[in-house]
Backbone as JSON Lines, residues from 0, in Angstrom:
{"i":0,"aa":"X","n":[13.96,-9.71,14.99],"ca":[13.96,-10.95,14.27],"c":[12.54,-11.2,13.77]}
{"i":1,"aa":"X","n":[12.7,-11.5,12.39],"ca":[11.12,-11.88,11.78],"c":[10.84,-13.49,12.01]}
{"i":2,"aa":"X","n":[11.24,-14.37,12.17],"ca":[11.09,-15.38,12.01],"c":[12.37,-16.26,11.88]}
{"i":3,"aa":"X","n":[12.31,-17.57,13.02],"ca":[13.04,-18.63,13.22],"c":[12.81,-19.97,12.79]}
{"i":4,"aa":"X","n":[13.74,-20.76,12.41],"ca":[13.97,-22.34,12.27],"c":[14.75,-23.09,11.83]}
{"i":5,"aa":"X","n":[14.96,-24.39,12.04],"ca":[15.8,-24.92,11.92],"c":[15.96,-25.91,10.97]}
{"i":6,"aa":"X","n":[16.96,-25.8,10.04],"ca":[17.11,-26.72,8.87],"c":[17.73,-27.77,8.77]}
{"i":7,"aa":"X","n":[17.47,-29.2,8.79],"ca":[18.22,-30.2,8.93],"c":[19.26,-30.94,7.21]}
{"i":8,"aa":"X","n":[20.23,-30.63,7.57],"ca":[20.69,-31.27,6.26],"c":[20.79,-32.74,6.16]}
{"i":9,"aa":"X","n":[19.92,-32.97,4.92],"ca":[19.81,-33.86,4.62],"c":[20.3,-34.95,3.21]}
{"i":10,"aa":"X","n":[20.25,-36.37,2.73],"ca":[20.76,-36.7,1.69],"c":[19.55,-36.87,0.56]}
{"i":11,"aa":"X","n":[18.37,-37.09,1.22],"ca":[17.08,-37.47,0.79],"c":[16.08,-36.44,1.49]}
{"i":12,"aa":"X","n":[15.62,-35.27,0.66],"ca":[14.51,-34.27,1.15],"c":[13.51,-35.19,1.53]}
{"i":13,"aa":"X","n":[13.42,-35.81,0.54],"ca":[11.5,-36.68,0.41],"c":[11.6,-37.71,1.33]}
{"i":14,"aa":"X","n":[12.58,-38.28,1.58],"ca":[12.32,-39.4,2.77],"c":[12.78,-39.12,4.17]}
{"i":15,"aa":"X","n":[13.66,-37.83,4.53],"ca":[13.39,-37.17,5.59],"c":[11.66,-36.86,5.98]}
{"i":16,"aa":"X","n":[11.31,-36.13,4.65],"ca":[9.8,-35.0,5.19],"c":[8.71,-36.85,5.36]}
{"i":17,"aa":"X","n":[8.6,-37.78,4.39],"ca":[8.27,-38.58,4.81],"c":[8.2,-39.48,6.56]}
{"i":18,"aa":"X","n":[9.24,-39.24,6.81],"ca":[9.66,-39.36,8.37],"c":[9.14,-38.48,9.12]}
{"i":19,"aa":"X","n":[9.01,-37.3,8.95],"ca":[8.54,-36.22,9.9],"c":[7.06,-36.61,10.1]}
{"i":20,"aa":"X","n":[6.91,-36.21,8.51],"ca":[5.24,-36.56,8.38],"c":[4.5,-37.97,8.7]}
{"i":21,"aa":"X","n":[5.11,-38.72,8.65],"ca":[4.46,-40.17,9.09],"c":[4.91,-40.21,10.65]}
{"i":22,"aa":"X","n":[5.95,-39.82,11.21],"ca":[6.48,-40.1,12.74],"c":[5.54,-39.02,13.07]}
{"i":23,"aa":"X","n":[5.78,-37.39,13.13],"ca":[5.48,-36.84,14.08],"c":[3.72,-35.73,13.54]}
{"i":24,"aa":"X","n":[3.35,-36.06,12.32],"ca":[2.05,-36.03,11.98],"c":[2.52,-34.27,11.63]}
{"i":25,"aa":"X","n":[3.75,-34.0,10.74],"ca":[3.4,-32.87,10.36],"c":[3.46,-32.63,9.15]}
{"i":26,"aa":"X","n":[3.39,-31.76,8.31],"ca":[2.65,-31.26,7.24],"c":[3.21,-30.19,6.43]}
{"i":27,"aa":"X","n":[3.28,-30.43,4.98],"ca":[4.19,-29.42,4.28],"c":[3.65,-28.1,4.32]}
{"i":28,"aa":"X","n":[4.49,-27.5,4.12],"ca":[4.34,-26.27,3.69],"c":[4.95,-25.52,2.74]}
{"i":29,"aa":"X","n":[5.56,-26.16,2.19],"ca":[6.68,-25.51,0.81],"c":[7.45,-26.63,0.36]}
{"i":30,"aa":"X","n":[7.45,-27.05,-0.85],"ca":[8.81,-27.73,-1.68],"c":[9.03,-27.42,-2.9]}
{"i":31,"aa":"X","n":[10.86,-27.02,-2.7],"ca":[11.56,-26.92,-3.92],"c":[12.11,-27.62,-4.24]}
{"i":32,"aa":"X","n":[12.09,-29.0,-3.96],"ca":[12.78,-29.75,-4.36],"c":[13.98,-30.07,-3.68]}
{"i":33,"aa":"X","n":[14.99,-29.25,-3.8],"ca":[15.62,-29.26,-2.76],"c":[15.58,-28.77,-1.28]}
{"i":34,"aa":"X","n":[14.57,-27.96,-0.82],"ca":[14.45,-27.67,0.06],"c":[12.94,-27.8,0.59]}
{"i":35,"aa":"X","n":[12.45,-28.37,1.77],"ca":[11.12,-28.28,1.77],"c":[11.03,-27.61,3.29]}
{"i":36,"aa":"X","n":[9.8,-27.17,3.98],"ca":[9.53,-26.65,4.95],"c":[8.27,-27.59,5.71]}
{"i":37,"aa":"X","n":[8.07,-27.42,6.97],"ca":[7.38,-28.17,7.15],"c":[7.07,-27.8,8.56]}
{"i":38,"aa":"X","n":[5.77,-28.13,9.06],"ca":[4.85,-27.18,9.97],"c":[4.26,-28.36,10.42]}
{"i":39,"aa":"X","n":[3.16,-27.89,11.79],"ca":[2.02,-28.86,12.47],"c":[1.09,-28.3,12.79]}
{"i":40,"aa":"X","n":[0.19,-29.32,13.01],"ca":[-0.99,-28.25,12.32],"c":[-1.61,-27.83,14.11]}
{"i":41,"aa":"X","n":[-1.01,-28.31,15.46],"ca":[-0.86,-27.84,16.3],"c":[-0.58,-27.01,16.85]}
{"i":42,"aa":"X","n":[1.01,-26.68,16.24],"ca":[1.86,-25.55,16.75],"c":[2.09,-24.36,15.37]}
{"i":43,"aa":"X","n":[1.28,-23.5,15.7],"ca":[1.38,-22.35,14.53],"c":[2.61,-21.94,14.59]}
{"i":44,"aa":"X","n":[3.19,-21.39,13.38],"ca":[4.8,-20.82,14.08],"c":[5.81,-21.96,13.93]}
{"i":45,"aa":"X","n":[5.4,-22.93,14.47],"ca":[6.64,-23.86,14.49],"c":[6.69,-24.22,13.14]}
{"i":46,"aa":"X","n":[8.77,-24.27,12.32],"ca":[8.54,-24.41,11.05],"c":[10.16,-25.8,11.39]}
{"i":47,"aa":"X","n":[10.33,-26.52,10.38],"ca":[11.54,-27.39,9.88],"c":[11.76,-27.71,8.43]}
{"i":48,"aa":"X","n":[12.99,-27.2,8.52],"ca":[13.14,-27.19,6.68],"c":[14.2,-28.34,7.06]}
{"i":49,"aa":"X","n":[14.11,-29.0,5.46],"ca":[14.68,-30.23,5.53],"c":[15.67,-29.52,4.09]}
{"i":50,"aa":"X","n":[16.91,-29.51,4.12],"ca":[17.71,-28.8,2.97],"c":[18.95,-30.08,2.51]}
{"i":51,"aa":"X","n":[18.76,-30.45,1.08],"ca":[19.55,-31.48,0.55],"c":[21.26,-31.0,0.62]}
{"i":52,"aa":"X","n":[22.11,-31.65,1.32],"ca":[22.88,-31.65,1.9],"c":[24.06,-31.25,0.75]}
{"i":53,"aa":"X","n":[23.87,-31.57,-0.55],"ca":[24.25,-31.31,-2.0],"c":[23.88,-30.22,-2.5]}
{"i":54,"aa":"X","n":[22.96,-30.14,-2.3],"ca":[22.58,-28.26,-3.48],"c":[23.46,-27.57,-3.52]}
{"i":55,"aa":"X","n":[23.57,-26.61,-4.84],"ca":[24.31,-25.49,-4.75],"c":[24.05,-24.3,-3.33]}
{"i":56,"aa":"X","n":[23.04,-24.2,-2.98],"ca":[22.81,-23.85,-1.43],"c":[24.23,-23.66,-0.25]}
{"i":57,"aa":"X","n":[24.15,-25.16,-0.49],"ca":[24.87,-25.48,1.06],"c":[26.23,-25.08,0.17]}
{"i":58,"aa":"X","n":[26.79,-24.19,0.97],"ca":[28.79,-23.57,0.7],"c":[29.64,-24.92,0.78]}
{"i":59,"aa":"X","n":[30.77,-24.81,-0.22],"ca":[32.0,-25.83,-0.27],"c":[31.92,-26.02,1.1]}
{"i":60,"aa":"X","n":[31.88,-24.78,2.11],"ca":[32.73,-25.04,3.52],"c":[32.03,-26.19,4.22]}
{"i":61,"aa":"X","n":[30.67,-26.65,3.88],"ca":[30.3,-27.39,4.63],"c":[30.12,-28.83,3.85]}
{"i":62,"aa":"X","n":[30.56,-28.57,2.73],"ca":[30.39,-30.03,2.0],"c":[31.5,-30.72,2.48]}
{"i":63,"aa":"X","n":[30.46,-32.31,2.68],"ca":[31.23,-33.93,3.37],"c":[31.07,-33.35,4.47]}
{"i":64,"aa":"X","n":[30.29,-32.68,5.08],"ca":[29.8,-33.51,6.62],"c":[29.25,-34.04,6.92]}
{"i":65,"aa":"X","n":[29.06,-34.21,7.85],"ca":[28.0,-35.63,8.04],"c":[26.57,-34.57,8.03]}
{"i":66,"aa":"X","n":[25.46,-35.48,8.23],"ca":[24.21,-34.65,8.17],"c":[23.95,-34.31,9.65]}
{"i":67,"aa":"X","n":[23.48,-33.06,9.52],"ca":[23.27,-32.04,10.64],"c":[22.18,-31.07,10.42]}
{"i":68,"aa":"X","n":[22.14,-29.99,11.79],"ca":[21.26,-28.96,11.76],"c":[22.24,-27.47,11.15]}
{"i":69,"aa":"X","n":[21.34,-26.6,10.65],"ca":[21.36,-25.32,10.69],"c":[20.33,-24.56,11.15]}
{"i":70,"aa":"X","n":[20.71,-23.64,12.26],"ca":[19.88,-22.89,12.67],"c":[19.31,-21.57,11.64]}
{"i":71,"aa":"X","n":[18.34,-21.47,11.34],"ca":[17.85,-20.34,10.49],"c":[17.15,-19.35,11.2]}
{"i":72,"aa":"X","n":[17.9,-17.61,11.21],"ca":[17.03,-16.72,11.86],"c":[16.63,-15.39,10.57]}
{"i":73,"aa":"X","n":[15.56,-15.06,10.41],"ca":[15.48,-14.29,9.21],"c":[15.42,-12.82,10.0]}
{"i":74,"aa":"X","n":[16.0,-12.21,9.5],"ca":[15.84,-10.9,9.95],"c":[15.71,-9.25,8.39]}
{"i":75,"aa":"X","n":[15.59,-8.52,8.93],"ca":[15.51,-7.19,8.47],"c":[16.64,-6.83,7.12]}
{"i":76,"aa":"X","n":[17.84,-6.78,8.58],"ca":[18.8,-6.2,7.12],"c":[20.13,-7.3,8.18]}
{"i":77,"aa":"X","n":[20.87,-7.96,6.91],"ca":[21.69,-9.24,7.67],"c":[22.95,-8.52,7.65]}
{"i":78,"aa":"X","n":[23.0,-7.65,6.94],"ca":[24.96,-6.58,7.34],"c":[24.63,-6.18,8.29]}
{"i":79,"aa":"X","n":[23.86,-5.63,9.32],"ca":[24.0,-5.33,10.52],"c":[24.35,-6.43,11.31]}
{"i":80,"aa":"X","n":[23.79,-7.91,11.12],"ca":[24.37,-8.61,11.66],"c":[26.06,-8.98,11.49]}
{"i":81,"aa":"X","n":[25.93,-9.02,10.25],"ca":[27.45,-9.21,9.83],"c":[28.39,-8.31,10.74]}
{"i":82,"aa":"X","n":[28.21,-7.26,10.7],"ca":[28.96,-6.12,11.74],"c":[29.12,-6.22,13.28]}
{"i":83,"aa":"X","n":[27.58,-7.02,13.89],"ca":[27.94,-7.53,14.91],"c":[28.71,-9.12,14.89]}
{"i":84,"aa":"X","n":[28.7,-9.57,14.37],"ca":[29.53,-10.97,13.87],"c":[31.36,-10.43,14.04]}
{"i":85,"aa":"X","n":[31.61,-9.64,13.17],"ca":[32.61,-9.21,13.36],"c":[33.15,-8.71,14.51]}
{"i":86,"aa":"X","n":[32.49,-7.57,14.96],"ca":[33.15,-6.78,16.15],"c":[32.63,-8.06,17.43]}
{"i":87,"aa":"X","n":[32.08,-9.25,17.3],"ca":[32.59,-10.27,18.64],"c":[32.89,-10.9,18.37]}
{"i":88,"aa":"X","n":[33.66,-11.61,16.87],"ca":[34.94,-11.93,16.71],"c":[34.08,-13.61,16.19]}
{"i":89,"aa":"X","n":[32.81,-13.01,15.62],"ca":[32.35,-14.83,15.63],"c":[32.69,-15.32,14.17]}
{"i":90,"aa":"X","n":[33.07,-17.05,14.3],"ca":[33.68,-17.54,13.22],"c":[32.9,-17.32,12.14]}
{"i":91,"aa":"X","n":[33.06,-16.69,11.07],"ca":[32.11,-16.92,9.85],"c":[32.56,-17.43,8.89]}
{"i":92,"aa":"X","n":[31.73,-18.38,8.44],"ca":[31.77,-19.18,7.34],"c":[31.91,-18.85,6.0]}
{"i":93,"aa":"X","n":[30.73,-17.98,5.71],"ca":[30.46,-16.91,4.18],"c":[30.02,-15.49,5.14]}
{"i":94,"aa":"X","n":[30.38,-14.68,4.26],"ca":[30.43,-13.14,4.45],"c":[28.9,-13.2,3.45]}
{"i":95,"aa":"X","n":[28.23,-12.69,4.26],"ca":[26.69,-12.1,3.23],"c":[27.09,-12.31,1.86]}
{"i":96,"aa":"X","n":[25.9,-13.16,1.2],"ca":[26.08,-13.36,0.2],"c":[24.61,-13.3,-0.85]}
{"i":97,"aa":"X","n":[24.34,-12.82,-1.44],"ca":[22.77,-12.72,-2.58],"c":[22.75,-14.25,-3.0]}
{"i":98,"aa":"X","n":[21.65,-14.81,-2.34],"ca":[21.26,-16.0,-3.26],"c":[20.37,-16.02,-4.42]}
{"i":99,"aa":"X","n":[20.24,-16.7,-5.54],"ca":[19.29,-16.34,-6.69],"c":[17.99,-16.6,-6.04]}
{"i":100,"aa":"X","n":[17.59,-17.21,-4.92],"ca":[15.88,-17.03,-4.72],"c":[15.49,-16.14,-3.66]}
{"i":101,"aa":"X","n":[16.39,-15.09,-3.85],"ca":[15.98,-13.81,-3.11],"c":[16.4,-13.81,-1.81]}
{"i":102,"aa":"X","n":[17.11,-14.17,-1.25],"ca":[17.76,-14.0,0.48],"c":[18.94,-13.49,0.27]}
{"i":103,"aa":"X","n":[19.59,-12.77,1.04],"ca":[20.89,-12.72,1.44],"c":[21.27,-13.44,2.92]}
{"i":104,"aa":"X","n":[22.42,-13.91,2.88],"ca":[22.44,-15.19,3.97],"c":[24.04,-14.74,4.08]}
{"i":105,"aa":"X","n":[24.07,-14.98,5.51],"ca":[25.4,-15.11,6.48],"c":[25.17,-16.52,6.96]}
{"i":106,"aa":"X","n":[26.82,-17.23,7.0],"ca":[26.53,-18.51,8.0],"c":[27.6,-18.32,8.68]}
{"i":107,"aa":"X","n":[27.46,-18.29,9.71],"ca":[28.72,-18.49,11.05],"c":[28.25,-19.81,11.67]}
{"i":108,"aa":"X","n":[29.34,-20.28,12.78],"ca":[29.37,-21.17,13.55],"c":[29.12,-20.67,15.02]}
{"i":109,"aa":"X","n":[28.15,-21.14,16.03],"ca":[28.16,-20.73,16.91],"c":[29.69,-21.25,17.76]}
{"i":110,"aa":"X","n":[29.58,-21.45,19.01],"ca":[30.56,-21.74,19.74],"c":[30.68,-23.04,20.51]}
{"i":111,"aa":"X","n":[30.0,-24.02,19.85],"ca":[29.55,-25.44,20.24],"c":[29.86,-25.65,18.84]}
{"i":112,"aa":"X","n":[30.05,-25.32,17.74],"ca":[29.71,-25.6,16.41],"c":[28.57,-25.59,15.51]}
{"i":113,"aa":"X","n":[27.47,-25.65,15.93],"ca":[26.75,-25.23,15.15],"c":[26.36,-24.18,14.43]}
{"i":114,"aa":"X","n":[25.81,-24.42,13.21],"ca":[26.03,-23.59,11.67],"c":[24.49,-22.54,12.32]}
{"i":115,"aa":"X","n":[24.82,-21.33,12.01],"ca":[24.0,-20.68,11.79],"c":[23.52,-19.65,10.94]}
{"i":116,"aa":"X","n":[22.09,-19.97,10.12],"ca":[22.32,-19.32,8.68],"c":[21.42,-17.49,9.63]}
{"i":117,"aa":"X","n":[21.78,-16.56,9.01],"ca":[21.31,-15.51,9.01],"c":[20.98,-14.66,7.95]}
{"i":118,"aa":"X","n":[19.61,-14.61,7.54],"ca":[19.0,-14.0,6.08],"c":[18.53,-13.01,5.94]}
{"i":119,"aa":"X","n":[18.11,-12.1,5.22],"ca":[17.04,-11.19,5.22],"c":[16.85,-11.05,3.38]}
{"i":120,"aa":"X","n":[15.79,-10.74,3.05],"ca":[15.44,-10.35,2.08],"c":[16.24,-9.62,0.98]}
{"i":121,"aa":"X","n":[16.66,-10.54,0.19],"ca":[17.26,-9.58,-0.82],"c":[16.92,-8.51,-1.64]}
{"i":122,"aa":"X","n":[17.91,-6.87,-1.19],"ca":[17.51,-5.91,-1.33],"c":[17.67,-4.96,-2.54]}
């Protein structure tokens, strides 16, 4: 695994990261507008993306839920995951899919429910 975190869906990017940043004193690190990232300047490593709950991003399957987390793990190559996804039978949401800003992304549900996105670099 290259890198972990967790994305909160949201209705308002800018007044979520506003909240982070005024409550817990942390600090951007990326915005697209719809999606921003966000770091402290304490904990290296530690990242929270705040992802608008609307974008073309987020799959039909999860549109009208209420706002929640997605766990984000980036890895290497994500069909290997997909293959282990399958052979232990875990619920998946989207089957690997090419996004236009370069990821390929799996989302399954863990077994509590929570969404978990799995990416790697589109190849």
């Amino acid at each position: 695994m290259n890198r972990a975190f967790t994305n909160i869906l949201c209705a308002d990017v800018k007044t979520s990261a506003w909240f982070y940043e005024n409550m817990l004193g942390m600090t951007e690190h990326g915005d697209f507008g719809w999606f921003m990232l966000l770091g402290h300047p304490t904990m290296p490593g530690f990242e929270l993306g705040l992802l608008d709950q609307s974008h073309d991003s987020v799959p039909g399957a999860l549109a009208g839920l209420a706002p929640g987390i997605i766990l984000t793990f980036v890895v290497a190559d994500v069909a290997e995951y997909h293959d282990r996804a399958v052979q232990i039978g875990a619920q998946i949401i989207q089957a690997p899919v090419a996004l236009p800003y370069g990821q390929t992304r799996l989302l399954l549900r863990d077994p509590a429910g929570t969404i978990i996105d799995i990416s790697s670099p589109t190849r």
